[in-house]
N, CA, C, O and CB atoms as a CASP TS submission, in Angstrom:
PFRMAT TS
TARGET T0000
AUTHOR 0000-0000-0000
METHOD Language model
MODEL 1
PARENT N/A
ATOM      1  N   UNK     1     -64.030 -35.487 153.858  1.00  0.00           N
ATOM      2  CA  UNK     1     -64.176 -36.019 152.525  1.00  0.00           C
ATOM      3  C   UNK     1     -63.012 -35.593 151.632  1.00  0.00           C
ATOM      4  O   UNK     1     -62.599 -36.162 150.622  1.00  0.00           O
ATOM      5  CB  UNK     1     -65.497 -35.573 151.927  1.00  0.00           C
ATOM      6  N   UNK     2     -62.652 -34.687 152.100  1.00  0.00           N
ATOM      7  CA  UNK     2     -61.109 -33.954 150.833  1.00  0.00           C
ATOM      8  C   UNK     2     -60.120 -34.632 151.085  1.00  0.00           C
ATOM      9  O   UNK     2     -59.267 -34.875 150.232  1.00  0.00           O
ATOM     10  CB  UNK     2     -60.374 -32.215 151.008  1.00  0.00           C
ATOM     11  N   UNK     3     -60.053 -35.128 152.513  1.00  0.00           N
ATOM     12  CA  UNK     3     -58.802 -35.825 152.839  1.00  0.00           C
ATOM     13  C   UNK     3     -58.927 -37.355 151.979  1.00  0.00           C
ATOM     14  O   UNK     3     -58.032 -37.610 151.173  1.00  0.00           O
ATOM     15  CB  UNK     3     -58.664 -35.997 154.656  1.00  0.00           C
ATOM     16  N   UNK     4     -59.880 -38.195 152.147  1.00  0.00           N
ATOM     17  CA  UNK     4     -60.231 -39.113 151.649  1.00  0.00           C
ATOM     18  C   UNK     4     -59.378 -39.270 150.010  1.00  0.00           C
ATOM     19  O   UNK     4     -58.687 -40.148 149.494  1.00  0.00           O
ATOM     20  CB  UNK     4     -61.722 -38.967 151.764  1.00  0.00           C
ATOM     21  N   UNK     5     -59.962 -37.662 149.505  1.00  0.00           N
ATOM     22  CA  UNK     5     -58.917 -37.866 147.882  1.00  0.00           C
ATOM     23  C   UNK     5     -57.865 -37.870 147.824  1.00  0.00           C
ATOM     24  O   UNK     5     -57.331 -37.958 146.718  1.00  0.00           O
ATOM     25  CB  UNK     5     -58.895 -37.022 146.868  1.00  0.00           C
ATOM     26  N   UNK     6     -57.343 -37.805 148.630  1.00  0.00           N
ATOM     27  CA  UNK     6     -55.932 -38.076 148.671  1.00  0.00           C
ATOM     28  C   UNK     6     -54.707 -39.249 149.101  1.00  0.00           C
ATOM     29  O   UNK     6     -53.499 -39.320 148.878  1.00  0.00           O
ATOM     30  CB  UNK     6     -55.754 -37.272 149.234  1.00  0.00           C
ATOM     31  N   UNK     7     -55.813 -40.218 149.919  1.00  0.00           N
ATOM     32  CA  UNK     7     -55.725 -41.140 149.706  1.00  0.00           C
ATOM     33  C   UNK     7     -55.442 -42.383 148.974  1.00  0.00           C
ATOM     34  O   UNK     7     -54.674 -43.334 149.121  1.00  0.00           O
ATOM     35  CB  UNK     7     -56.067 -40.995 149.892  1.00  0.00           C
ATOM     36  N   UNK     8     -56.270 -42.055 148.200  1.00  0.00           N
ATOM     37  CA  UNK     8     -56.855 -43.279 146.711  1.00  0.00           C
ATOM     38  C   UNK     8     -56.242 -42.427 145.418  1.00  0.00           C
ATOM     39  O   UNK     8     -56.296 -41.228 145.142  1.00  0.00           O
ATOM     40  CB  UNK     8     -59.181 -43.462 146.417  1.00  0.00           C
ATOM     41  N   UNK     9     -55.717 -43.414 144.834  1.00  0.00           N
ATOM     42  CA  UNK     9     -55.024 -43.026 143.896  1.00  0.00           C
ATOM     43  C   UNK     9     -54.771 -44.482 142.637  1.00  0.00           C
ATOM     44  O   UNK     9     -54.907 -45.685 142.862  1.00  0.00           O
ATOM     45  CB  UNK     9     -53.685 -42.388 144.689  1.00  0.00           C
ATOM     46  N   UNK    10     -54.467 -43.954 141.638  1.00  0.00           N
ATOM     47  CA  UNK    10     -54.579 -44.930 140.559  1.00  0.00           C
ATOM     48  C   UNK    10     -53.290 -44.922 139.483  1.00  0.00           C
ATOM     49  O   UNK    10     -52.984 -43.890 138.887  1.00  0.00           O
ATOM     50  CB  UNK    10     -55.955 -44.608 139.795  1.00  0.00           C
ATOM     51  N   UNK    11     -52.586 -46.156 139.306  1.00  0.00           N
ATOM     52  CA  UNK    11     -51.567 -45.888 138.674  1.00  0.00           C
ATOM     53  C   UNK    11     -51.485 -46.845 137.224  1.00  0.00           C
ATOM     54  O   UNK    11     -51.755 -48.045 137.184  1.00  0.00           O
ATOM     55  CB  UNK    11     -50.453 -46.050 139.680  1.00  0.00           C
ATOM     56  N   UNK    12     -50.973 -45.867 135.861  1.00  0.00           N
ATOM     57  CA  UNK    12     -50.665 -46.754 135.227  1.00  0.00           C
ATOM     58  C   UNK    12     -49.788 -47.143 134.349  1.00  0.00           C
ATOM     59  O   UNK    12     -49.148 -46.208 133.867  1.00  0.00           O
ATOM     60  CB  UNK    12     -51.274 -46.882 134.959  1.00  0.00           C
ATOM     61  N   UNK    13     -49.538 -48.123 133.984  1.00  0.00           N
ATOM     62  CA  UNK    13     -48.140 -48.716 133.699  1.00  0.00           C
ATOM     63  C   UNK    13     -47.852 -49.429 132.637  1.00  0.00           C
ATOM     64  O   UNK    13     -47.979 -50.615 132.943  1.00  0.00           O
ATOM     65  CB  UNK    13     -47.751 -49.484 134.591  1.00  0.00           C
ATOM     66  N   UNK    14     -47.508 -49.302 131.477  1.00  0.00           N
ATOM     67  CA  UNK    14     -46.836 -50.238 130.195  1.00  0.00           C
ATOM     68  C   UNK    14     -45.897 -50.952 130.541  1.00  0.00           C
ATOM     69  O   UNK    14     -44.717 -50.642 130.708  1.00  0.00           O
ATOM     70  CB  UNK    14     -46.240 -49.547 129.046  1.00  0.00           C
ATOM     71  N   UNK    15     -46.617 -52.337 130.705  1.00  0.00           N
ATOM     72  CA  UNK    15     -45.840 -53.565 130.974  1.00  0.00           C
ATOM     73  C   UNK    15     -44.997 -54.312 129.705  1.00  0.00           C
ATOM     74  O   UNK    15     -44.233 -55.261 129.879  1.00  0.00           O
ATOM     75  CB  UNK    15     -46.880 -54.565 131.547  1.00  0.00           C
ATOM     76  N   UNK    16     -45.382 -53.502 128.000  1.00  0.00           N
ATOM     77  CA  UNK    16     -44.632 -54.660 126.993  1.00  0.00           C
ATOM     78  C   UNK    16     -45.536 -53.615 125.986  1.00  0.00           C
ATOM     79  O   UNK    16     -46.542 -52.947 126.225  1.00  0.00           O
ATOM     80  CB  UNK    16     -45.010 -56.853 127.118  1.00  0.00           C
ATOM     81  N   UNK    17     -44.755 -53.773 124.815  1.00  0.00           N
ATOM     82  CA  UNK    17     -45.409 -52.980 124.137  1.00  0.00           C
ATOM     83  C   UNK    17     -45.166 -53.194 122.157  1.00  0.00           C
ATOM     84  O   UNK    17     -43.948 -53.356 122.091  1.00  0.00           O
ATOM     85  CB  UNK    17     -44.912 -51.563 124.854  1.00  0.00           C
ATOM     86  N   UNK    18     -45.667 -53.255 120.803  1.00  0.00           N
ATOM     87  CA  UNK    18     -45.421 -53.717 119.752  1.00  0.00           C
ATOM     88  C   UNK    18     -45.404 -52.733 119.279  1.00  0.00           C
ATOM     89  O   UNK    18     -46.084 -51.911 119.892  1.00  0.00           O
ATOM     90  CB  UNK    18     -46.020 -54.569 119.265  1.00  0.00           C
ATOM     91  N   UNK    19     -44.719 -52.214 118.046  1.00  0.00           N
ATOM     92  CA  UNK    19     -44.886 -51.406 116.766  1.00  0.00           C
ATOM     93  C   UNK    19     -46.419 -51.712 116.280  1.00  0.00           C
ATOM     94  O   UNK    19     -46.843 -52.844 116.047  1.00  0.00           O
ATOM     95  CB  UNK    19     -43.695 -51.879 115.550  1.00  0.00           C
ATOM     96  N   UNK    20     -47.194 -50.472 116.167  1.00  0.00           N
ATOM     97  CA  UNK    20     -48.240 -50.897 115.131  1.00  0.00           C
ATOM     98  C   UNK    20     -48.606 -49.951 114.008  1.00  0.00           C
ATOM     99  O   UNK    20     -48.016 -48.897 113.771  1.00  0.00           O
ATOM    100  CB  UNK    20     -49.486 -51.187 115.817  1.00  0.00           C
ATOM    101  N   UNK    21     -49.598 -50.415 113.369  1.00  0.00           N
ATOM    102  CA  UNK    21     -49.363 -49.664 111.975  1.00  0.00           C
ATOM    103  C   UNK    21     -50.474 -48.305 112.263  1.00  0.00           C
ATOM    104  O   UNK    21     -51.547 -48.253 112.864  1.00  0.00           O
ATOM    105  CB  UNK    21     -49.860 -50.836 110.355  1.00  0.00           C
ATOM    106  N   UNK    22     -49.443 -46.980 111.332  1.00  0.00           N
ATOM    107  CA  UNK    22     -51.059 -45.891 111.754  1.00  0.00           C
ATOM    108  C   UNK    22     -50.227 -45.212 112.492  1.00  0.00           C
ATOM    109  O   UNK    22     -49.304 -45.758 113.097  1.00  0.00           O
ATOM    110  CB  UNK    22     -52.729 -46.540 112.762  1.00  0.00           C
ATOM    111  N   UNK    23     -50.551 -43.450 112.536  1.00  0.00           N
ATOM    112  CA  UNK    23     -50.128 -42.619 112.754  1.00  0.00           C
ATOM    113  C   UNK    23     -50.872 -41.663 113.827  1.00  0.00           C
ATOM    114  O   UNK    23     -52.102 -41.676 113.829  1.00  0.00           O
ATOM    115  CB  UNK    23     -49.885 -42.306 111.702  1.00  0.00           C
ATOM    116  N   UNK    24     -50.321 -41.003 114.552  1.00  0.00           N
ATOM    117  CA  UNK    24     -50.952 -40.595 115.864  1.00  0.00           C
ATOM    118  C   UNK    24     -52.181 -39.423 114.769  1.00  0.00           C
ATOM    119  O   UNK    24     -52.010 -39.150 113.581  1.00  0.00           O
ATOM    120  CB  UNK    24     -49.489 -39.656 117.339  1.00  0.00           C
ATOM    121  N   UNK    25     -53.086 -39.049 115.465  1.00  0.00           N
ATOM    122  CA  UNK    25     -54.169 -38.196 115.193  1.00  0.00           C
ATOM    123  C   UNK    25     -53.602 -36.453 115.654  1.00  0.00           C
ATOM    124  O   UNK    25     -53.600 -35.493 114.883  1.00  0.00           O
ATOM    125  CB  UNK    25     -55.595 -38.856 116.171  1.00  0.00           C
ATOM    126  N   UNK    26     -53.341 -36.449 116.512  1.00  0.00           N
ATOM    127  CA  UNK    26     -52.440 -35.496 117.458  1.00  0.00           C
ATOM    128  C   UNK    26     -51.274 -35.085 117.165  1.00  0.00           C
ATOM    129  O   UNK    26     -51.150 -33.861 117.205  1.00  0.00           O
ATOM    130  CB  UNK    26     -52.170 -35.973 118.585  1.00  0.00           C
ATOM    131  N   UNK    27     -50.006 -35.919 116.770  1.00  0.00           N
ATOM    132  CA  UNK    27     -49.012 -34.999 116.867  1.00  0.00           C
ATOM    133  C   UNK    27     -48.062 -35.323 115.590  1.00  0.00           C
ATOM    134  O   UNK    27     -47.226 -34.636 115.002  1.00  0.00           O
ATOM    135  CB  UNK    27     -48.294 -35.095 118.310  1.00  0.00           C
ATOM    136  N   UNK    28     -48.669 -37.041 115.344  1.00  0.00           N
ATOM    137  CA  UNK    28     -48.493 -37.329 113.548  1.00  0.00           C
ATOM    138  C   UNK    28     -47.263 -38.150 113.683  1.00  0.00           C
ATOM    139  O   UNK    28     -46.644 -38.364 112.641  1.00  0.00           O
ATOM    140  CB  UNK    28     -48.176 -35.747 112.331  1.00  0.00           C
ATOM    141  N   UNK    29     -46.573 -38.895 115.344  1.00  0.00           N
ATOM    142  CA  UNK    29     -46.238 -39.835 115.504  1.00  0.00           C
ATOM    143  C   UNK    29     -46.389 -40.971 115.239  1.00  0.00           C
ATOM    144  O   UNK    29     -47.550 -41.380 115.254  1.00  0.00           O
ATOM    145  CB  UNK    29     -46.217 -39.792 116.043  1.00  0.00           C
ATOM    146  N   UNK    30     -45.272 -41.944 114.886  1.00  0.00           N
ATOM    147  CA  UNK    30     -45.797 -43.708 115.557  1.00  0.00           C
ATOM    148  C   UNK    30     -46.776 -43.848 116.144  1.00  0.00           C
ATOM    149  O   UNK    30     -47.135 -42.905 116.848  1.00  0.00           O
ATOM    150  CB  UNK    30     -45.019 -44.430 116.584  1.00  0.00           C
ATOM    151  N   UNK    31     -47.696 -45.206 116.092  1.00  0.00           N
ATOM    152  CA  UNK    31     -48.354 -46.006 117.142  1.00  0.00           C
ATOM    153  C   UNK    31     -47.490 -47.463 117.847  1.00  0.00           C
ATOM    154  O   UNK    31     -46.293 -47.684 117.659  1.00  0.00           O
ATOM    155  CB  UNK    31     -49.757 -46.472 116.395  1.00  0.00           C
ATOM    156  N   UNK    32     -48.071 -48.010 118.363  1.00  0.00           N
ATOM    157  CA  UNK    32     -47.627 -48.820 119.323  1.00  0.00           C
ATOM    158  C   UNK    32     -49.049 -49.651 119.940  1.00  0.00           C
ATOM    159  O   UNK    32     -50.075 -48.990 120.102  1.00  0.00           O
ATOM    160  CB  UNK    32     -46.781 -47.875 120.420  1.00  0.00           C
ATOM    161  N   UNK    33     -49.037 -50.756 120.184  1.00  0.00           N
ATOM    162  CA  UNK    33     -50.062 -51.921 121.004  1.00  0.00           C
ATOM    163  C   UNK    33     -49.253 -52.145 122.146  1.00  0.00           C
ATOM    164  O   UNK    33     -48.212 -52.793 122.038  1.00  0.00           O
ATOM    165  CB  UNK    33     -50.413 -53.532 120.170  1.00  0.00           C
ATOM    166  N   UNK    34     -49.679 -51.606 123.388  1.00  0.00           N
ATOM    167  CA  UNK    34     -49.568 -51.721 124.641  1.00  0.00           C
ATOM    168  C   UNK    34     -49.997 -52.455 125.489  1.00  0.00           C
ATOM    169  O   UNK    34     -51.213 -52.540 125.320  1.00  0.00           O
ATOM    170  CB  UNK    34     -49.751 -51.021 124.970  1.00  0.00           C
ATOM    171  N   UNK    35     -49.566 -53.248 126.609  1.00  0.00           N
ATOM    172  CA  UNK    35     -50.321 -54.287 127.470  1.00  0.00           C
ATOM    173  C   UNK    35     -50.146 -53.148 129.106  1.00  0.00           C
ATOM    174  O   UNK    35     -49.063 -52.973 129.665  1.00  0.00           O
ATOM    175  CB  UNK    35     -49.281 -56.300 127.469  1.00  0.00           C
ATOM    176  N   UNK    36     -51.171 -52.671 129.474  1.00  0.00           N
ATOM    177  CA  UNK    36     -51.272 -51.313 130.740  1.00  0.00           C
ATOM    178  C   UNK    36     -51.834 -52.315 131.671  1.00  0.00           C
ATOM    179  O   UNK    36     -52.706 -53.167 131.499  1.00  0.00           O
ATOM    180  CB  UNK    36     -52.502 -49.640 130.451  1.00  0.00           C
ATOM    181  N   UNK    37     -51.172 -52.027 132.623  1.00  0.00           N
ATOM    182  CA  UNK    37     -51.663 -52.895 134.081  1.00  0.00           C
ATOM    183  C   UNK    37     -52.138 -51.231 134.506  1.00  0.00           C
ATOM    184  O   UNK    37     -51.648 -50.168 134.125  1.00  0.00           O
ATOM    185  CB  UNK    37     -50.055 -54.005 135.397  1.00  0.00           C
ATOM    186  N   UNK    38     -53.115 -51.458 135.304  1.00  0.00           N
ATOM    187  CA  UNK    38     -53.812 -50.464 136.005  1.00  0.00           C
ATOM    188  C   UNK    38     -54.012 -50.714 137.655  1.00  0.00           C
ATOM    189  O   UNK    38     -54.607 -51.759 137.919  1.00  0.00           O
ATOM    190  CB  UNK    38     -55.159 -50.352 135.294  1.00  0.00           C
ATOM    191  N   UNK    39     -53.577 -49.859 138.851  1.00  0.00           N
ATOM    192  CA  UNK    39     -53.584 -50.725 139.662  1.00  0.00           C
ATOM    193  C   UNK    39     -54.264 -49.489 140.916  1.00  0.00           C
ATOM    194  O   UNK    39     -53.707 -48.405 140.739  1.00  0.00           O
ATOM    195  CB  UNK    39     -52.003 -51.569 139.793  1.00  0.00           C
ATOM    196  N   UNK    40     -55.099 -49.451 141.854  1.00  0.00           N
ATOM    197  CA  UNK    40     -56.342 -48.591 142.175  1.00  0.00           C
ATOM    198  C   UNK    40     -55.507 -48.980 144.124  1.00  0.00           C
ATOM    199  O   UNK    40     -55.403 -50.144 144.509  1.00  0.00           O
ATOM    200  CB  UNK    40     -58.550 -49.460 141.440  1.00  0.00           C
ATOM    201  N   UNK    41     -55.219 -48.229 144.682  1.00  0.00           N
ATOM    202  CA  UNK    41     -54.245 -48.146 145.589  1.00  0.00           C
ATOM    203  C   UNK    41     -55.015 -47.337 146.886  1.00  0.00           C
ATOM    204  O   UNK    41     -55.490 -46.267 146.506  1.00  0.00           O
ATOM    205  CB  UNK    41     -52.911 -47.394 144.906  1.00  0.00           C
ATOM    206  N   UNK    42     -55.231 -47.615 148.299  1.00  0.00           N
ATOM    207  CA  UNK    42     -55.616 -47.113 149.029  1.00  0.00           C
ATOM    208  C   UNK    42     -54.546 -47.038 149.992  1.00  0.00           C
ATOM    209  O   UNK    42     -53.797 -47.996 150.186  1.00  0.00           O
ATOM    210  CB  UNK    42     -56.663 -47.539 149.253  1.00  0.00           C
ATOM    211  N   UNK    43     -54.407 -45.598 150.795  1.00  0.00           N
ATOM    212  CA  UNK    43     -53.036 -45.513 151.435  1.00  0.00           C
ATOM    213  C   UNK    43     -51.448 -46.388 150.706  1.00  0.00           C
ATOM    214  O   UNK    43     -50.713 -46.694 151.645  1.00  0.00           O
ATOM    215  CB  UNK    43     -53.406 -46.165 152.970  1.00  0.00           C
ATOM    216  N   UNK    44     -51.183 -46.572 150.098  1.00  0.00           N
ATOM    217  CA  UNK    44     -50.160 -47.121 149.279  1.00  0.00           C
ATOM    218  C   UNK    44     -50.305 -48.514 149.236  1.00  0.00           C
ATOM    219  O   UNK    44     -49.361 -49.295 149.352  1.00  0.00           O
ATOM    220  CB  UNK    44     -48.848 -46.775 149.713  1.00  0.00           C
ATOM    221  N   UNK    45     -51.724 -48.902 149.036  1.00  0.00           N
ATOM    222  CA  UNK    45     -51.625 -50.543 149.511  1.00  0.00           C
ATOM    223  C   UNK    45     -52.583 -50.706 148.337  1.00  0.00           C
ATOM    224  O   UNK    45     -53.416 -49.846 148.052  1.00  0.00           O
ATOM    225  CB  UNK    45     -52.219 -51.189 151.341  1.00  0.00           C
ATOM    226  N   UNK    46     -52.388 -52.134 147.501  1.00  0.00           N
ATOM    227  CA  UNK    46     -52.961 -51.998 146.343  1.00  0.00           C
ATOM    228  C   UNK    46     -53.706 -52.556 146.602  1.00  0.00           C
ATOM    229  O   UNK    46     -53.440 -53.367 147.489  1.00  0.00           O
ATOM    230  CB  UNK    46     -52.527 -52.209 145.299  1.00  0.00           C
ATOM    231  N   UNK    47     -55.355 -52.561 145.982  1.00  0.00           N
ATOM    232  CA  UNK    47     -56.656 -53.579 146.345  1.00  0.00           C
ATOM    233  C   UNK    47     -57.702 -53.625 144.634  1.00  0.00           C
ATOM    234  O   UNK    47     -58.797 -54.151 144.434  1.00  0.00           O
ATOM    235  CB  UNK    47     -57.855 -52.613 148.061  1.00  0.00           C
ATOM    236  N   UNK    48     -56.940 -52.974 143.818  1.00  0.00           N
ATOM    237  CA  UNK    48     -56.719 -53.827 142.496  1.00  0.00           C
ATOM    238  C   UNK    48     -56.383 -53.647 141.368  1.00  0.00           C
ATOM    239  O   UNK    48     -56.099 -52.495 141.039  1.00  0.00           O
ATOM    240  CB  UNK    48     -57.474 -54.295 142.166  1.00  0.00           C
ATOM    241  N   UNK    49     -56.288 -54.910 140.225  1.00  0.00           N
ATOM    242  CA  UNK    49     -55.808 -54.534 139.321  1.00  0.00           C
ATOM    243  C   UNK    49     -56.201 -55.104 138.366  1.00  0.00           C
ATOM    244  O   UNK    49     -56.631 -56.251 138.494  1.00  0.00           O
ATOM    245  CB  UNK    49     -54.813 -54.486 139.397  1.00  0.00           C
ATOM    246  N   UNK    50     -56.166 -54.344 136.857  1.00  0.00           N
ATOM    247  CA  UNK    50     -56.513 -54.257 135.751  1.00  0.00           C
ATOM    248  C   UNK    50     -56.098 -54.538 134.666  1.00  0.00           C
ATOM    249  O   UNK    50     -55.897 -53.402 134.237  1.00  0.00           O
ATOM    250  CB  UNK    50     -56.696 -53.569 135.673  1.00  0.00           C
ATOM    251  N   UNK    51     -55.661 -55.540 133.468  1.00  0.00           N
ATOM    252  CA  UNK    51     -54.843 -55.515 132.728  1.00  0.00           C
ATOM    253  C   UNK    51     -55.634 -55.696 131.295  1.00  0.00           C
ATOM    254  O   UNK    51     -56.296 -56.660 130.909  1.00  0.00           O
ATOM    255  CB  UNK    51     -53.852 -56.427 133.157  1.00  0.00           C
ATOM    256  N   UNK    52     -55.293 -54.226 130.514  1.00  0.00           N
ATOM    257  CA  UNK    52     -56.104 -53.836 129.032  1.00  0.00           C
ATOM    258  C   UNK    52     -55.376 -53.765 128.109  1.00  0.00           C
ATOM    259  O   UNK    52     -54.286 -53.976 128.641  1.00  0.00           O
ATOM    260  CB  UNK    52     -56.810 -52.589 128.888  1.00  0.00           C
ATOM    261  N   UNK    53     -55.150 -53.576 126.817  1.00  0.00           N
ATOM    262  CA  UNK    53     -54.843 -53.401 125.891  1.00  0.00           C
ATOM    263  C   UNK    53     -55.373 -52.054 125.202  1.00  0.00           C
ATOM    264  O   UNK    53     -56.536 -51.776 124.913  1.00  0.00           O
ATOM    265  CB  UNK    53     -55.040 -54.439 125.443  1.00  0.00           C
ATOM    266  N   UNK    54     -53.885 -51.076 124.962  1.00  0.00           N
ATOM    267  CA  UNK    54     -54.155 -50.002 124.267  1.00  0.00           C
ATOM    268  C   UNK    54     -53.222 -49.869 123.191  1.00  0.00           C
ATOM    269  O   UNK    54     -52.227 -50.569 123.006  1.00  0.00           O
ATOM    270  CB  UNK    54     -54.192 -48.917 125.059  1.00  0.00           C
ATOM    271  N   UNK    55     -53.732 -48.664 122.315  1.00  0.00           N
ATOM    272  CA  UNK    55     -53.004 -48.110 121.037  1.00  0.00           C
ATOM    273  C   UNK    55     -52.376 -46.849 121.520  1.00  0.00           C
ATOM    274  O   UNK    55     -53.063 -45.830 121.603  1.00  0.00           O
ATOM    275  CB  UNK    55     -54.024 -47.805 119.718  1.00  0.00           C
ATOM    276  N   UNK    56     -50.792 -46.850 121.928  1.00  0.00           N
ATOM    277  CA  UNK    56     -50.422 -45.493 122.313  1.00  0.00           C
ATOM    278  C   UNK    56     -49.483 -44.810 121.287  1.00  0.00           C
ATOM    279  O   UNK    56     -48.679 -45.467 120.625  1.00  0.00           O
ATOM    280  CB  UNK    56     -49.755 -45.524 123.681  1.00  0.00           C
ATOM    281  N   UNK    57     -49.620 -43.424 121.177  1.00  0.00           N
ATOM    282  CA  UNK    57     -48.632 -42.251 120.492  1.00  0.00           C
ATOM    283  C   UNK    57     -46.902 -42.945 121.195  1.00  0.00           C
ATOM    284  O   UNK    57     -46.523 -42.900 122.365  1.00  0.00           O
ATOM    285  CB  UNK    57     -49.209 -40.116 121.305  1.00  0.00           C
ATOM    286  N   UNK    58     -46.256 -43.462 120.128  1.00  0.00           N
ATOM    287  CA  UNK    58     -44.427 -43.637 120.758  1.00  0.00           C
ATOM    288  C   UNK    58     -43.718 -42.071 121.099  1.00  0.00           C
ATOM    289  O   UNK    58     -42.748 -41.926 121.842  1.00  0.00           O
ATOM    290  CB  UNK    58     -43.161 -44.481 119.189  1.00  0.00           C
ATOM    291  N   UNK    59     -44.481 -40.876 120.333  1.00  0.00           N
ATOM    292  CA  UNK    59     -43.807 -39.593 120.549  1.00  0.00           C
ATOM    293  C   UNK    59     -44.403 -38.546 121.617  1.00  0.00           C
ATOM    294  O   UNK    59     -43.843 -37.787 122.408  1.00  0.00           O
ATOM    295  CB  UNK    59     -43.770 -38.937 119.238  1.00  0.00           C
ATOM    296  N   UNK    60     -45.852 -38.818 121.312  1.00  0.00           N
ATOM    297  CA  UNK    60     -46.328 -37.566 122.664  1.00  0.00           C
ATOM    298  C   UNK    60     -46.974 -38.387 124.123  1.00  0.00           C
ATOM    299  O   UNK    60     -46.988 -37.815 125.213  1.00  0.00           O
ATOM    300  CB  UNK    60     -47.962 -36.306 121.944  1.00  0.00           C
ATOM    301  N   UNK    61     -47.503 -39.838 123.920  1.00  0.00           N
ATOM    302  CA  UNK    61     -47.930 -40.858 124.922  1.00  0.00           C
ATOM    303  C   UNK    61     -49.099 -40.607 124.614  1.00  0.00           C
ATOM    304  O   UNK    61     -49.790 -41.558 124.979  1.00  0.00           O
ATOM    305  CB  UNK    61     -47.578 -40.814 126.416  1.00  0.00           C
ATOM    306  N   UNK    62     -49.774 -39.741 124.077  1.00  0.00           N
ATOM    307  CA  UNK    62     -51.305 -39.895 124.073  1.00  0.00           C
ATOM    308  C   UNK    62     -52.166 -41.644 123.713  1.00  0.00           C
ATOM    309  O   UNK    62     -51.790 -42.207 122.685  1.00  0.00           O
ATOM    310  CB  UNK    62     -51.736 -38.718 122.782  1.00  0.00           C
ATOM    311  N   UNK    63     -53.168 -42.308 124.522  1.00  0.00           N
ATOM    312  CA  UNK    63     -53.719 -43.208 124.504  1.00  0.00           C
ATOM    313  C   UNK    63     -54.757 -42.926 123.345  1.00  0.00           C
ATOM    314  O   UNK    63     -55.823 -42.350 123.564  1.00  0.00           O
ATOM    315  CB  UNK    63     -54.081 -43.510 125.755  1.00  0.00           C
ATOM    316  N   UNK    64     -54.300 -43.453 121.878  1.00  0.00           N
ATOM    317  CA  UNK    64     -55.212 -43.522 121.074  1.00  0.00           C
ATOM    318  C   UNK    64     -56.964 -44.491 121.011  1.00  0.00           C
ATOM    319  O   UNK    64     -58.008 -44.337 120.376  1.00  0.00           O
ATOM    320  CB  UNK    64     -54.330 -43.826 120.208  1.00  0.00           C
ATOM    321  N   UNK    65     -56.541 -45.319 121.894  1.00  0.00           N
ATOM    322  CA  UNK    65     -57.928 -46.427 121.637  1.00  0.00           C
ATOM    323  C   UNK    65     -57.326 -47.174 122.873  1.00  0.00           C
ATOM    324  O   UNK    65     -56.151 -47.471 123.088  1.00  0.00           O
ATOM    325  CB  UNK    65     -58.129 -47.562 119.830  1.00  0.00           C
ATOM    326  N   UNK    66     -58.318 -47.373 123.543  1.00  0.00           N
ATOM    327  CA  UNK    66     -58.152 -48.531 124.843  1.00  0.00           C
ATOM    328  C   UNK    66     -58.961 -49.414 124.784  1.00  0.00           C
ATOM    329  O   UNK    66     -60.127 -49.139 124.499  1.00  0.00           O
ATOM    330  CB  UNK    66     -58.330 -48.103 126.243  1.00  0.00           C
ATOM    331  N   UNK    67     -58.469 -51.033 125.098  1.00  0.00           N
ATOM    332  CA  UNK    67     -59.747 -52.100 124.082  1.00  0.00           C
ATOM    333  C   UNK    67     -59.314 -52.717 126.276  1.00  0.00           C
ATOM    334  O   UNK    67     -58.261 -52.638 126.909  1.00  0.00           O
ATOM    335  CB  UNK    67     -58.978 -53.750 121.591  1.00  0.00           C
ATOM    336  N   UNK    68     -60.620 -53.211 126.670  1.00  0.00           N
ATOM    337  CA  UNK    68     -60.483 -53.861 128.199  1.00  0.00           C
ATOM    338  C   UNK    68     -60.254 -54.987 127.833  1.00  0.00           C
ATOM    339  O   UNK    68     -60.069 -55.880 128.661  1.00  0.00           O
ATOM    340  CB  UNK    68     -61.673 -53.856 129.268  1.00  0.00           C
TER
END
């Protein structure tokens, strides 16, 4: 079963991204509206994917709000 976690793995990725209005909570950066593909990978072979809309920090990356 331990080996198994190591396997599967999940990656994610800012495909395009806007200036938005509003200041990080955290570090008192920019925001930003992000388009994140999410993609869920077994042995390096992908079997799927996800594409959401988030509010990210431009200075520390923290994911302020993730809308699916």
């Amino acid at each position: 079963m331990v080996v198994f976690c190591f396997l599967v793995d999940q990656t994610k990725q800012v495909r395009g991204s806007k200036p938005a209005a509003g200041t990080c909570s955290r570090c008192g950066g920019g925001a930003s509206v992000a388009d994140m593909k999410t993609a869920t990978r077994f042995c390096y072979v992908p079997l799927y994917w996800k594409s959401s809309k988030a509010i990210i920090c431009t200075f520390c990356g923290a994911v302020l709000k993730s809308y699916s």
